[in-house]
DSSP file (Angstrom, degrees, kcal/mol; ACC not computed):
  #  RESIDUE AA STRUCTURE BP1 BP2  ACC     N-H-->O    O-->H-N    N-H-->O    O-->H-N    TCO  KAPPA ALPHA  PHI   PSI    X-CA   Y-CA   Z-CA
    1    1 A X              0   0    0      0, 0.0     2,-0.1     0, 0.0     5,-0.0   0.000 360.0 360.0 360.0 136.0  129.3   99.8  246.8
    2    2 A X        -     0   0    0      1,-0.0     3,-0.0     0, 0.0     0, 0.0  -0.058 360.0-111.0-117.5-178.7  128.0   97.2  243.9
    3    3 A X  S >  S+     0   0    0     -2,-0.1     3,-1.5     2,-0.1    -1,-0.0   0.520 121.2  58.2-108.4 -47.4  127.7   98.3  240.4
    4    4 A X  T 3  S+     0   0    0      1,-0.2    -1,-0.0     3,-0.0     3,-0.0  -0.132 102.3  63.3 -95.1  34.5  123.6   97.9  241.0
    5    5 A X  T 3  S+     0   0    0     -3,-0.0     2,-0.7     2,-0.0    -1,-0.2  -0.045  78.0  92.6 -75.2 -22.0  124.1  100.3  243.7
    6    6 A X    <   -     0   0    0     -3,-1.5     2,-0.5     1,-0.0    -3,-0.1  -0.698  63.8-151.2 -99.8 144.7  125.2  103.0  241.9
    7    7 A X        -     0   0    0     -2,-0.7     5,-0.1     1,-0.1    -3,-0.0  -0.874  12.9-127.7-114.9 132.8  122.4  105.8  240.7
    8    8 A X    >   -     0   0    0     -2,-0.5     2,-1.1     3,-0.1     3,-0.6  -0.083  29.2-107.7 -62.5 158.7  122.5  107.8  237.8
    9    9 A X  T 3  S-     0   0    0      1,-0.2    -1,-0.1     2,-0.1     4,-0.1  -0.778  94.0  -4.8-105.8 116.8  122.0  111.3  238.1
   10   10 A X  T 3  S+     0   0    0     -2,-1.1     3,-0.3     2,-0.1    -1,-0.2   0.695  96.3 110.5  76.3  27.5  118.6  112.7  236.9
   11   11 A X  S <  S+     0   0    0     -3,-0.6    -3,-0.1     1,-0.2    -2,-0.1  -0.110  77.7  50.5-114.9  37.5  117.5  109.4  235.4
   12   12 A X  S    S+     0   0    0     -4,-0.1     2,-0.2     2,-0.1    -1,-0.2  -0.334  73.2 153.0-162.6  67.2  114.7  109.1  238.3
   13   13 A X        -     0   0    0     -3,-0.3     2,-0.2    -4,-0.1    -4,-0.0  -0.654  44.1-127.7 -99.9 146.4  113.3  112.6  237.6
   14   14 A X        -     0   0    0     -2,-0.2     2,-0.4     3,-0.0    -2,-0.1  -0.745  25.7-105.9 -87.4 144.7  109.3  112.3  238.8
   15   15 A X        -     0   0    0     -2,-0.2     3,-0.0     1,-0.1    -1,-0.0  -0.832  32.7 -98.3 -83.2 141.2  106.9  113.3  236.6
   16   16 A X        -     0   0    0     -2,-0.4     2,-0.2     1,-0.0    -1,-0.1   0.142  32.6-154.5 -34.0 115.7  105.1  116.4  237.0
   17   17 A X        -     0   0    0      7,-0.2     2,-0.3     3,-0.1     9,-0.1  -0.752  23.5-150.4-102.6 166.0  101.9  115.4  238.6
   18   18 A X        +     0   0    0     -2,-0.2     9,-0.2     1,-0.1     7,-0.0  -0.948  63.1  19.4-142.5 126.6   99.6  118.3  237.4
   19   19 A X  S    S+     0   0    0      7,-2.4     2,-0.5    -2,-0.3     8,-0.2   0.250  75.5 122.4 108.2   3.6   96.7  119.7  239.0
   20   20 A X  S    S-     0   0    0      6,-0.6     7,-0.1     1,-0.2     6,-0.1  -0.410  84.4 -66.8 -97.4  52.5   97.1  118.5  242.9
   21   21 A X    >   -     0   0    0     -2,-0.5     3,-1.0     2,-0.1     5,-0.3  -0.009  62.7 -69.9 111.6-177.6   97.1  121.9  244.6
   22   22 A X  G >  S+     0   0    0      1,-0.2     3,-3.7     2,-0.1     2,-1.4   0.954 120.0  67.4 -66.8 -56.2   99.5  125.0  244.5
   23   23 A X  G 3  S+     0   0    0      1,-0.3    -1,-0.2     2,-0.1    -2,-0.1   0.402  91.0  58.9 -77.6  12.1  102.2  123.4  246.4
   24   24 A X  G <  S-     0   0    0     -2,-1.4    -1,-0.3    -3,-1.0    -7,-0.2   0.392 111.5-119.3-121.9  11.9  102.9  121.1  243.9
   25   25 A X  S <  S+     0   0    0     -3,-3.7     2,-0.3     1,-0.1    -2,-0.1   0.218  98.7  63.4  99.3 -24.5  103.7  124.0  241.3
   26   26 A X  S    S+     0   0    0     -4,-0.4    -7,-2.4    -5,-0.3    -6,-0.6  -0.536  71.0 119.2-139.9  77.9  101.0  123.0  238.9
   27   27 A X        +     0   0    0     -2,-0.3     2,-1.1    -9,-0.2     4,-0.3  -0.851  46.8  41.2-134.7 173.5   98.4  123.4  240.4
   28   28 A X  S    S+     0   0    0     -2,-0.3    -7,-0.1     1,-0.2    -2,-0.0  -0.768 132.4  10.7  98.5-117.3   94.9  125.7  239.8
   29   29 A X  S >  S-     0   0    0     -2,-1.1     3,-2.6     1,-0.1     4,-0.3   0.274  93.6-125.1-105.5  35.3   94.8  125.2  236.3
   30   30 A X  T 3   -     0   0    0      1,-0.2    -2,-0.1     2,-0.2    -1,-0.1   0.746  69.5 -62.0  45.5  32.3   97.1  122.6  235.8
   31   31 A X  T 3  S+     0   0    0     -4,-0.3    -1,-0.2     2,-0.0     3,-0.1   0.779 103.9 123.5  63.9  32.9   99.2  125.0  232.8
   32   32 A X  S <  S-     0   0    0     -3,-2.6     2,-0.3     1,-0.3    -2,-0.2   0.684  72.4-131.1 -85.3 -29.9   96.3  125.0  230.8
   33   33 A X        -     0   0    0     -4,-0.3     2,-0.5     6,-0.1    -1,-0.3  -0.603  43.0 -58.8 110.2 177.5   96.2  128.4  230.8
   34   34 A X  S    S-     0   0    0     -2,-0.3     4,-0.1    -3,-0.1     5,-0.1  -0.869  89.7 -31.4 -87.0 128.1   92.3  130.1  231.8
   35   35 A X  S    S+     0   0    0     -2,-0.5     4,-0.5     4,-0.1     3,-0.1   0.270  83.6  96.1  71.6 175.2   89.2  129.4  229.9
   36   36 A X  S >  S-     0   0    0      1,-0.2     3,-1.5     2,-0.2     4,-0.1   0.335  93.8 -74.7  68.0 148.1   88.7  128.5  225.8
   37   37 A X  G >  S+     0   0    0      1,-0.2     3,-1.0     2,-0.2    -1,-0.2   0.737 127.3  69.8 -43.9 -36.4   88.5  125.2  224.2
   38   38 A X  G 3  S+     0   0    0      1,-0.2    -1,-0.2    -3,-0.1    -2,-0.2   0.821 106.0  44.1 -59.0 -33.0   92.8  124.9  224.8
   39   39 A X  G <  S+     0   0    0     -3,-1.5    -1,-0.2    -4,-0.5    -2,-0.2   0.620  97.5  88.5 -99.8  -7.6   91.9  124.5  228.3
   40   40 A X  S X  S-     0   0    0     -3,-1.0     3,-0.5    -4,-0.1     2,-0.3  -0.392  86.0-108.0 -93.7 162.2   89.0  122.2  228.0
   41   41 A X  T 3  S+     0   0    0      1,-0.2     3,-0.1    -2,-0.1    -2,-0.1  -0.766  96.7  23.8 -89.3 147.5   89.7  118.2  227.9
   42   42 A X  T 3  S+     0   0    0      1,-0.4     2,-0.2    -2,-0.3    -1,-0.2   0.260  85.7 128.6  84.8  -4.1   89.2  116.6  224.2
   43   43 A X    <   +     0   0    0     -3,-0.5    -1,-0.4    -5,-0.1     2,-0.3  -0.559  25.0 159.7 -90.2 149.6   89.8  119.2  222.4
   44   44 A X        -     0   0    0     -2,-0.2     6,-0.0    -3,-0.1    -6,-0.0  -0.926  42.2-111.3-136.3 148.4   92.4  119.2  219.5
   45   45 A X        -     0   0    0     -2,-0.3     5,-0.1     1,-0.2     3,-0.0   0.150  30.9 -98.3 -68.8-177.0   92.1  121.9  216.9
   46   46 A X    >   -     0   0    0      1,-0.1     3,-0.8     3,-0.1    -1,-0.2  -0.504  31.6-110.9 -99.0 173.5   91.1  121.5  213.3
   47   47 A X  G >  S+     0   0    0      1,-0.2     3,-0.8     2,-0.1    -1,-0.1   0.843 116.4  55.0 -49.1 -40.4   93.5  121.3  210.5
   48   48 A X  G 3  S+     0   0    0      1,-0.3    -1,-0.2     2,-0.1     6,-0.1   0.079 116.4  34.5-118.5   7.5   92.7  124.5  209.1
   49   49 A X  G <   +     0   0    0     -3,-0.8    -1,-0.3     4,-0.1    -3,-0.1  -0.063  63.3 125.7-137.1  16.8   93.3  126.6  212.6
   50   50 A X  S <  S-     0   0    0     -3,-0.8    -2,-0.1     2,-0.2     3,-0.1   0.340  88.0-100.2 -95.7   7.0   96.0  124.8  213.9
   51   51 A X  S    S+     0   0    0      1,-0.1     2,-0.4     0, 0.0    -1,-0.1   0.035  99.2  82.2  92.2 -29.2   98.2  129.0  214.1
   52   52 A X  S    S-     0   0    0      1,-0.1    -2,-0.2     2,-0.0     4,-0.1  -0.974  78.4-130.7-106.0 137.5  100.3  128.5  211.0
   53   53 A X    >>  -     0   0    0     -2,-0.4     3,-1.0     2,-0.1     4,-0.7   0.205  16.0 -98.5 -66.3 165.7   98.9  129.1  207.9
   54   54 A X  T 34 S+     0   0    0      1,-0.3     2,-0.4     2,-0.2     4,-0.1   0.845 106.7  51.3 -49.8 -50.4   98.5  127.9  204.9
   55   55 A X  T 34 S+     0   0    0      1,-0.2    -1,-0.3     2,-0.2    -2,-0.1  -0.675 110.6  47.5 -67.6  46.0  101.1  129.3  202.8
   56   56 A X  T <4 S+     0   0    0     -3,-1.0    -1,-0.2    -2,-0.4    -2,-0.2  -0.342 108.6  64.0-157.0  -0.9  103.9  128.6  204.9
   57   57 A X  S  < S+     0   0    0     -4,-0.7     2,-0.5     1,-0.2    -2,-0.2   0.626  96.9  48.5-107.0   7.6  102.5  124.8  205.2
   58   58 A X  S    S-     0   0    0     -5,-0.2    -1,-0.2    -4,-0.1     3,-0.1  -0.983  98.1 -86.2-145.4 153.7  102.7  123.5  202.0
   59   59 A X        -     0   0    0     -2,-0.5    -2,-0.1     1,-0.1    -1,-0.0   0.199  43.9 -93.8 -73.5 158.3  105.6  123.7  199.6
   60   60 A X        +     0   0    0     -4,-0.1     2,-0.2    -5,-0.0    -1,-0.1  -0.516  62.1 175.1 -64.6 146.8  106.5  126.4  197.3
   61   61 A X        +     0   0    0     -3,-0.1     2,-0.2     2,-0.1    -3,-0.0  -0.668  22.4  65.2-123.1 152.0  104.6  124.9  193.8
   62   62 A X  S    S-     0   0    0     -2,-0.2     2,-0.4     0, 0.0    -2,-0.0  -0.426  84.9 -18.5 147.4-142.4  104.0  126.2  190.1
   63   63 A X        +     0   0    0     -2,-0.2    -2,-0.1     1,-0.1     0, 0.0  -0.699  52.0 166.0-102.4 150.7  106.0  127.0  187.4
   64   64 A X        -     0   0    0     -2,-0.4     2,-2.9     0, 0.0     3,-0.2   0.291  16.5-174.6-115.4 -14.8  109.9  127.7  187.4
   65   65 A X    >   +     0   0    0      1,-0.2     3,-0.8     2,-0.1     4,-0.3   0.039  46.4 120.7 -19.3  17.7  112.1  127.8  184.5
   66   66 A X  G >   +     0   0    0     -2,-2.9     3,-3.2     1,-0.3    -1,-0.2   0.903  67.2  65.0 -37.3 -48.9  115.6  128.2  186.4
   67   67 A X  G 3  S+     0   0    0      1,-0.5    -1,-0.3    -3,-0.2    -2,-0.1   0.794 111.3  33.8 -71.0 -32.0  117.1  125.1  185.0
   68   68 A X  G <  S+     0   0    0     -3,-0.8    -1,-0.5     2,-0.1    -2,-0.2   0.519  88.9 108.1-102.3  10.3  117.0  126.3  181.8
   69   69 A X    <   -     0   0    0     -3,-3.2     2,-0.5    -4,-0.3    -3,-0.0  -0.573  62.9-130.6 -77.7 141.3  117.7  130.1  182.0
   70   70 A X        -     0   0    0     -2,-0.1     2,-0.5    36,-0.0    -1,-0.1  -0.598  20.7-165.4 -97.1 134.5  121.0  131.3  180.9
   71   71 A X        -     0   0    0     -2,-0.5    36,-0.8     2,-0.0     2,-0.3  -0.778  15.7-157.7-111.0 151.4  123.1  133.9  183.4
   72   72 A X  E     -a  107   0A   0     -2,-0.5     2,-0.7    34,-0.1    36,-0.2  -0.783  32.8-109.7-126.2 175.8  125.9  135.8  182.0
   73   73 A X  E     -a  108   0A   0     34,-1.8    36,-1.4    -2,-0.3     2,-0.4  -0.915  43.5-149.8-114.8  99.6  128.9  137.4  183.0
   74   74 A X  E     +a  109   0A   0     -2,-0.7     2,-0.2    34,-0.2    36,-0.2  -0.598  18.7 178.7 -83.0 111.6  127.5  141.2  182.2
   75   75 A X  E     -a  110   0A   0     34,-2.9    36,-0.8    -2,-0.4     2,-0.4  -0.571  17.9-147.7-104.5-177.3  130.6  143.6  181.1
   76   76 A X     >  -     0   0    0     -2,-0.2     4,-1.0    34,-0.2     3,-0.5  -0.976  26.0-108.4-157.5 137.3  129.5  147.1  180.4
   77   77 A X  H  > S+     0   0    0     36,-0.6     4,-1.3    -2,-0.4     3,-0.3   0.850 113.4  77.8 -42.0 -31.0  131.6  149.2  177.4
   78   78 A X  H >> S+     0   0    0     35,-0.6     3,-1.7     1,-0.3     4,-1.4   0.970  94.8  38.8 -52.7 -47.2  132.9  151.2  180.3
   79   79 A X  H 34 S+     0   0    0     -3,-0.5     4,-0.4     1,-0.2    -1,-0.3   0.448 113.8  57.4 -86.9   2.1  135.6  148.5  181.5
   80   80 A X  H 3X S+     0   0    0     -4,-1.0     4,-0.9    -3,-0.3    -1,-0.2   0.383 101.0  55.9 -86.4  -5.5  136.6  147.6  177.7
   81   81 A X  H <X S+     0   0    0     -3,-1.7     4,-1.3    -4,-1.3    -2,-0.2   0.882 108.5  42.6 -76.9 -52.2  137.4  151.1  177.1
   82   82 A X  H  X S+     0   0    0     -4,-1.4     4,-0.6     1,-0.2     3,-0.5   0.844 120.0  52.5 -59.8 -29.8  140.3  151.1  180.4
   83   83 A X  H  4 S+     0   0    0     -4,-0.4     3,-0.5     1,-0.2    -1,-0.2   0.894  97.1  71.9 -47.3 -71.5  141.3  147.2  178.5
   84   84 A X  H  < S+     0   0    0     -4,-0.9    -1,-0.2     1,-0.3    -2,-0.2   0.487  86.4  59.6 -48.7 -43.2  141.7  148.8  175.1
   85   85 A X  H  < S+     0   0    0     -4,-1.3    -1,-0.3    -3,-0.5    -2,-0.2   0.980 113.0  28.8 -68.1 -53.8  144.6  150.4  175.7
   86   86 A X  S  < S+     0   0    0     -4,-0.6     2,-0.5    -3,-0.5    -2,-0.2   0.770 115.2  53.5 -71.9  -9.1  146.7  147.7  176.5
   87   87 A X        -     0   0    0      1,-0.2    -1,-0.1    -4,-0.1     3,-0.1  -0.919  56.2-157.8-147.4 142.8  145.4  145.2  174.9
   88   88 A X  S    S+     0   0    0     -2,-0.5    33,-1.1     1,-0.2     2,-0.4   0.970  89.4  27.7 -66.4 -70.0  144.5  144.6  171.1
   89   89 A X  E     -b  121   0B   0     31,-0.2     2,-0.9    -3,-0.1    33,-0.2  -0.643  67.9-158.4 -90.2 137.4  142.1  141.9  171.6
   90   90 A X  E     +b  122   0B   0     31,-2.3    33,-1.2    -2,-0.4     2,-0.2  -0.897  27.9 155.4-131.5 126.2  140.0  141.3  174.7
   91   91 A X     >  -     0   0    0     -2,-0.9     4,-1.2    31,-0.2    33,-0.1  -0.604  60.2 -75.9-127.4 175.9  138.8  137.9  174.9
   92   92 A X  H >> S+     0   0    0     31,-0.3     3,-3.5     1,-0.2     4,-2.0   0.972 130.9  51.7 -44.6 -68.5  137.6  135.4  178.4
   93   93 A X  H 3> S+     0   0    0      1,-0.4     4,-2.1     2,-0.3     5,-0.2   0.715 104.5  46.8 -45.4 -50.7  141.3  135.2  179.2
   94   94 A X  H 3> S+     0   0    0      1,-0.2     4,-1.0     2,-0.2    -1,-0.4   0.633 112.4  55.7 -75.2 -17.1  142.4  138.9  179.2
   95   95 A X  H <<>S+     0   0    0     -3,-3.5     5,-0.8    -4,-1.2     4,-0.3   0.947 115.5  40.3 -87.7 -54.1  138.8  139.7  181.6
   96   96 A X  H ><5S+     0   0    0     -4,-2.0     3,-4.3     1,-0.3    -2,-0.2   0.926 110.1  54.0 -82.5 -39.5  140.0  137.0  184.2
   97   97 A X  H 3<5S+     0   0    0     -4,-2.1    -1,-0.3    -5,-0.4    -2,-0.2   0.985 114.4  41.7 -64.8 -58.6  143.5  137.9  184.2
   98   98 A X  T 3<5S-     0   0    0     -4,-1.0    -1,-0.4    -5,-0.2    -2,-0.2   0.662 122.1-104.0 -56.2  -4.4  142.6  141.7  185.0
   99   99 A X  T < 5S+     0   0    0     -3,-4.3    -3,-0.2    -4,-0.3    -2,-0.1   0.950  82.3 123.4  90.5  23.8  140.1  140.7  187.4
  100  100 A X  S   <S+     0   0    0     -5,-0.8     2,-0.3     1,-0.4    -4,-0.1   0.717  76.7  15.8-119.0 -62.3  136.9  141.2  185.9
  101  101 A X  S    S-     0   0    0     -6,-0.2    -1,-0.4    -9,-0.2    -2,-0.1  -0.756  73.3-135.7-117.6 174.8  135.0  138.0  185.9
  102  102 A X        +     0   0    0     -2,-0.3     2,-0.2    -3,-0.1    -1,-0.1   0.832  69.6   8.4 -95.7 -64.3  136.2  135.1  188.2
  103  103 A X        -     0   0    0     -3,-0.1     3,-0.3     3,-0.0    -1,-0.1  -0.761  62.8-109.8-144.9-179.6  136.1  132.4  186.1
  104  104 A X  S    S+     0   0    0     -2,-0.2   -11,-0.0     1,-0.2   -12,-0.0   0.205  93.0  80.2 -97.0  21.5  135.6  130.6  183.1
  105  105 A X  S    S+     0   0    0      2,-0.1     2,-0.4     0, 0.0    -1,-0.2   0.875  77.5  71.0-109.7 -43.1  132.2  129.0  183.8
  106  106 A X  S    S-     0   0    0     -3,-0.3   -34,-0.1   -34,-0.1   -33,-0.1  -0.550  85.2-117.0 -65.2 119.1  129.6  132.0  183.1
  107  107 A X  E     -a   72   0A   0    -36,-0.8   -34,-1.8    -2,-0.4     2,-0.3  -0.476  34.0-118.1 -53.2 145.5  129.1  133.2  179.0
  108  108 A X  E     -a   73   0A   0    -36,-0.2    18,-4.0    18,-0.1    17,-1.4  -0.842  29.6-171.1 -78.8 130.6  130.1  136.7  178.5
  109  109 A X  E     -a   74   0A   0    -36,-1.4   -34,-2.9    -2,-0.3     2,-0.6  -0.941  17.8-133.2-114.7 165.0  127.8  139.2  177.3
  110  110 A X  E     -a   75   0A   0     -2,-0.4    18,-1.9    16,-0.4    21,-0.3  -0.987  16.7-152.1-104.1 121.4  128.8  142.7  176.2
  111  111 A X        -     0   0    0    -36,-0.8   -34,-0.3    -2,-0.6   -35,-0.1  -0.283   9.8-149.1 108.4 117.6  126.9  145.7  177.5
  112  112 A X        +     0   0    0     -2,-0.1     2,-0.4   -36,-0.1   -36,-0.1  -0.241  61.6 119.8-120.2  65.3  126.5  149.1  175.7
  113  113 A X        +     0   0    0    -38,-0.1   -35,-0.6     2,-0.1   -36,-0.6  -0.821  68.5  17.5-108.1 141.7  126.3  150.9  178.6
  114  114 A X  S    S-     0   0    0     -2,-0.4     2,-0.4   -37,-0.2   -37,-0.1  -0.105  86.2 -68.8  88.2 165.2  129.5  153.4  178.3
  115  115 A X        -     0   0    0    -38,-0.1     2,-0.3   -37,-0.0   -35,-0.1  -0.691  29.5-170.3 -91.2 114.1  131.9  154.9  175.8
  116  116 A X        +     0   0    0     -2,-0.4   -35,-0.1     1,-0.1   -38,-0.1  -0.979  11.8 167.7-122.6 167.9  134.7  153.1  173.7
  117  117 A X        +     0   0    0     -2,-0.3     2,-0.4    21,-0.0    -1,-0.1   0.179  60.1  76.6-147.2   6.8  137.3  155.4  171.6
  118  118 A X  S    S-     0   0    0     21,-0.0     2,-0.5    22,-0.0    20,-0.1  -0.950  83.3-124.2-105.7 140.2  139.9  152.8  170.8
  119  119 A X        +     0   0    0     -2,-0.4     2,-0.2    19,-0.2    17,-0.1  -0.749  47.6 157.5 -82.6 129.1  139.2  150.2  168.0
  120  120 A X        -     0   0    0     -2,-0.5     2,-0.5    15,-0.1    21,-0.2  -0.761  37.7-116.3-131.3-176.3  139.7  146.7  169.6
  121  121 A X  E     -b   89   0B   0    -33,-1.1   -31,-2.3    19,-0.2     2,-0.3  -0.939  27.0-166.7-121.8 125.8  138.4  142.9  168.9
  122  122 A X  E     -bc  90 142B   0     19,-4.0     2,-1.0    -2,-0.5    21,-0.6  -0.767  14.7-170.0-150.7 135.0  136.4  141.5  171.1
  123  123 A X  E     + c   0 143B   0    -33,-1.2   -31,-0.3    -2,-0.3    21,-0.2  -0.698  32.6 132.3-108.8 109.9  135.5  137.8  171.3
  124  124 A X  E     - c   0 144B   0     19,-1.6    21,-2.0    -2,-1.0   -15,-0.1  -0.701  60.2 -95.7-132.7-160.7  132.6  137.0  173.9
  125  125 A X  S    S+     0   0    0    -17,-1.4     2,-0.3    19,-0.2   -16,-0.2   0.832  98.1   8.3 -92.1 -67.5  129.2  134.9  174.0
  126  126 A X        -     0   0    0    -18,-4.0   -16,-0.4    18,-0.1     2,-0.2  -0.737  63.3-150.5-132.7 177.0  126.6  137.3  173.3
  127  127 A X        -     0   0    0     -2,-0.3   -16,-0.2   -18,-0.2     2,-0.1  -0.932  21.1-128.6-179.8 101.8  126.6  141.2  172.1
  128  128 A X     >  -     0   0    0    -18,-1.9     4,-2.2    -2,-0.2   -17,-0.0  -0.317  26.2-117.7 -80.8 169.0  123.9  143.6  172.9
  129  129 A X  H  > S+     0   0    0      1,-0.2     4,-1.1     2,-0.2    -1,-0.1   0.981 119.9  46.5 -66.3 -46.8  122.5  145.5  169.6
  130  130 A X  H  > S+     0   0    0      2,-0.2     4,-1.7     1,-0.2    -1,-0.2   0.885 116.3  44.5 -64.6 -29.0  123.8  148.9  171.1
  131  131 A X  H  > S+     0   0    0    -21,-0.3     4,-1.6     1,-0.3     5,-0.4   0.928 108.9  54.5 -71.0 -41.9  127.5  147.3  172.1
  132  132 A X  H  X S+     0   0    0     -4,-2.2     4,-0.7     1,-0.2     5,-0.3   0.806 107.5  50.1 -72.4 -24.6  127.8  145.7  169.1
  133  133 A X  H  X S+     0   0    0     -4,-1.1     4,-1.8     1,-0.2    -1,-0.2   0.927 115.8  47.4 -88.6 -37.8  127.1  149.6  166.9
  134  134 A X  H  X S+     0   0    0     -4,-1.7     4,-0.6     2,-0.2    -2,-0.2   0.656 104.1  54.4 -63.3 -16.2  129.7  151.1  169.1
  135  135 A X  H  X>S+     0   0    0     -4,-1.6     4,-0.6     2,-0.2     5,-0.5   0.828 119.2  38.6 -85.7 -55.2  132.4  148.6  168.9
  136  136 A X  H ><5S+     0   0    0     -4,-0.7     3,-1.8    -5,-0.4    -2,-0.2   0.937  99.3  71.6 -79.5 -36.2  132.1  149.0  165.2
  137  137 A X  H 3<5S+     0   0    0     -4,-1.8    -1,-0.2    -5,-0.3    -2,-0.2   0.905 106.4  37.8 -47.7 -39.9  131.6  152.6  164.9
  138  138 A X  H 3<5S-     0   0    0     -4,-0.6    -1,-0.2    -3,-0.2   -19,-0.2   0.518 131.9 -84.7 -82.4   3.7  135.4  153.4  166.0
  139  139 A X  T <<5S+     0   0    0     -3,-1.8    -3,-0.1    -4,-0.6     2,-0.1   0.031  80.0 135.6 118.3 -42.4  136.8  150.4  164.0
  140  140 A X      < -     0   0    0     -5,-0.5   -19,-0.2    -6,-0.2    -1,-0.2  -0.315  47.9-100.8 -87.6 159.3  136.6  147.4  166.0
  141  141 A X        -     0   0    0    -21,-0.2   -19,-4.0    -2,-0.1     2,-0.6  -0.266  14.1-166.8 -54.3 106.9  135.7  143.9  165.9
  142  142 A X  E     +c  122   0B   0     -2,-0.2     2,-0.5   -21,-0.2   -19,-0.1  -0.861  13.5 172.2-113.1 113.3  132.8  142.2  167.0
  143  143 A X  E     -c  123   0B   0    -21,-0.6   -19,-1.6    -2,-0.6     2,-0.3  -0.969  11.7-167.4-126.2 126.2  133.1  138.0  167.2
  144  144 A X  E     -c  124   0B   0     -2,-0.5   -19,-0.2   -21,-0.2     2,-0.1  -0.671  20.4-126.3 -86.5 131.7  130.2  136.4  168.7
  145  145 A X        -     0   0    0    -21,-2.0     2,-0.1    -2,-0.3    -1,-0.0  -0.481  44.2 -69.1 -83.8 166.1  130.9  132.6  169.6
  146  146 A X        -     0   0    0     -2,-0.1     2,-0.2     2,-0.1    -1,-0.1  -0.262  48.0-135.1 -37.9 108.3  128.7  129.8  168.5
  147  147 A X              0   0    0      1,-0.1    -1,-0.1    -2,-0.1    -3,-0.0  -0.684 360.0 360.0 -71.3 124.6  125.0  130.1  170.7
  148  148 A X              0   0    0     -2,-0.2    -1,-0.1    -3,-0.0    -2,-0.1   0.171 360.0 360.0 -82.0 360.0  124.8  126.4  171.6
C-alpha cells in the first residue's frame, strides 16, 4: 500500500443524477416538487416575490436619537425615607454602598413617588418638581449638581 493508494473516505461521493427513473431516488419529478413555475425550467422569481418580504429585507432606517438621550438612575422617595435614618446626607456613594444603584456611571434622578418624614440632604443629578417640594417640606436639602 503507496500513499497514492490510499482513498479518502466520502471524497468520491457521486452526484445525484436527477430525473433517470425511480430507482435512482430522484426520479418522477426530479425534486421539483408538482406543477407551478418552481417546477418549470428558466424560471427564477422576481425580486419582489422572492418569500421574504420587504420589511425584514432592508435595514431598519429613519430617525433615532439614542446617542444623545440621557438615562438615569431612577430612585423613588420611598428608598430615601428607609436611608434617612441612618444617614444625614445621601449622596452617589451612600446609594451604592447600600445597594441601590450599581455603579457610578448613570446620573441620579430623584423620584417623588413616596413619603419622606426625616429632614435629610440629598445631593444627586436631577430632582423631579414633586421630589424636590417634599424634600423641603420636612426640612431637608435639595443640591442638584451642575447639568453638563
Amino acid at each position: 500500500m503507496k500513499l497514492h493508494n490510499l482513498i479518502k473516505v466520502g471524497s468520491n461521493r457521486q452526484t445525484k443524477r436527477r430525473g433517470r427513473g425511480q430507482g435512482s431516488g430522484c426520479g418522477g419529478t426530479s425534486g421539483r416538487g408538482h406543477k407551478g413555475g418552481k417546477a418549470r425550467s428558466g424560471y427564477s422569481p422576481a425580486p419582489c416575490c422572492s418569500g421574504i418580504p420587504y420589511y425584514r429585507r432592508l435595514p431598519k432606517r429613519g430617525f433615532g436619537n439614542s446617542i444623545f438621550s440621557l438615562r438615569f438612575a431612577a430612585i423613588n422617595l420611598a428608598v430615601l425615607e428607609e436611608l434617612a435614618a441612618s444617614h444625614g446626607e445621601i449622596n452617589r456613594d451612600v446609594l451604592i454602598q447600600n445597594g441601590i444603584i450599581n455603579s457610578g456611571e448613570l446620573p441620579i434622578k430623584i423620584l417623588g413617588n413616596g413619603e419622606l418624614t426625616k429632614s435629610v440632604r440629598v445631593v444627586a443629578d436631577r430632582f423631579s418638581a414633586s421630589a424636590k417640594r417634599k424634600i423641603e417640606a420636612v426640612g431637608g436639602f435639595v443640591i442638584e449638581l451642575a447639568k453638563e
